[in-house]
Kinemage of the C-alpha trace (Angstrom):
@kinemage 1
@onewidth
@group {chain A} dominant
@subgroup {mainchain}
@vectorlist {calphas} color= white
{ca unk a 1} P 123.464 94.894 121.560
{ca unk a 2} L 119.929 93.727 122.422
{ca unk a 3} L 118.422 96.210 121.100
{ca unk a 4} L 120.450 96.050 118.132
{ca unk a 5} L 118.709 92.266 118.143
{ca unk a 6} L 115.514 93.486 118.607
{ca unk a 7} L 115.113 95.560 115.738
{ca unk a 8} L 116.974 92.916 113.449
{ca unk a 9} L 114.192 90.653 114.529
{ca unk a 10} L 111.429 93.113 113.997
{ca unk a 11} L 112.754 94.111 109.986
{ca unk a 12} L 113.120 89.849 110.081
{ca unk a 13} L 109.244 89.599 110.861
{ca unk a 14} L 108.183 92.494 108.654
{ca unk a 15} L 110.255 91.018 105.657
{ca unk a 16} L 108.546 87.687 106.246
{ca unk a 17} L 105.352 88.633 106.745
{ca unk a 18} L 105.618 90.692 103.600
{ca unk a 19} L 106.912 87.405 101.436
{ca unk a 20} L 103.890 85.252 103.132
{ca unk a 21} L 101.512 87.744 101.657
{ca unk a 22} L 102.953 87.676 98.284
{ca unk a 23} L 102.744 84.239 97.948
{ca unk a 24} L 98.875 84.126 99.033
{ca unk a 25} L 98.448 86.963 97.013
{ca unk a 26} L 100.107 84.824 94.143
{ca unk a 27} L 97.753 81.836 95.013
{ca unk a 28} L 95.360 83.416 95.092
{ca unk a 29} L 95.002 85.415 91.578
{ca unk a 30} L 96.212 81.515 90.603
{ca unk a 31} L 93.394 80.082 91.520
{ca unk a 32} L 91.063 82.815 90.518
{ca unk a 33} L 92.255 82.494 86.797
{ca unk a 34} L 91.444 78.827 87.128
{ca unk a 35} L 87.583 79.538 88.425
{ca unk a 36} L 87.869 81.853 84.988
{ca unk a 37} L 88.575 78.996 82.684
{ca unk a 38} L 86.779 76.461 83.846
């Protein structure tokens, strides 16, 4: 049961991790395509 907890909370950490990186990744091409067209 705990580890059955555990391992929820480690996919949990990996799957959020993973979304925060898309969205700096998204930010971050954002605000390199408005440096370009400035």
């Amino acid at each position: 049961m705990l580890l059955d907890f555990l391992f929820l909370g480690i996919d949990v950490s990996i799957g959020f991790n993973t979304a925060i990186e898309t969205v700096v990744k998204r930010a971050n091409s954002r605000s390199d395509w408005q440096d370009a067209s400035q």
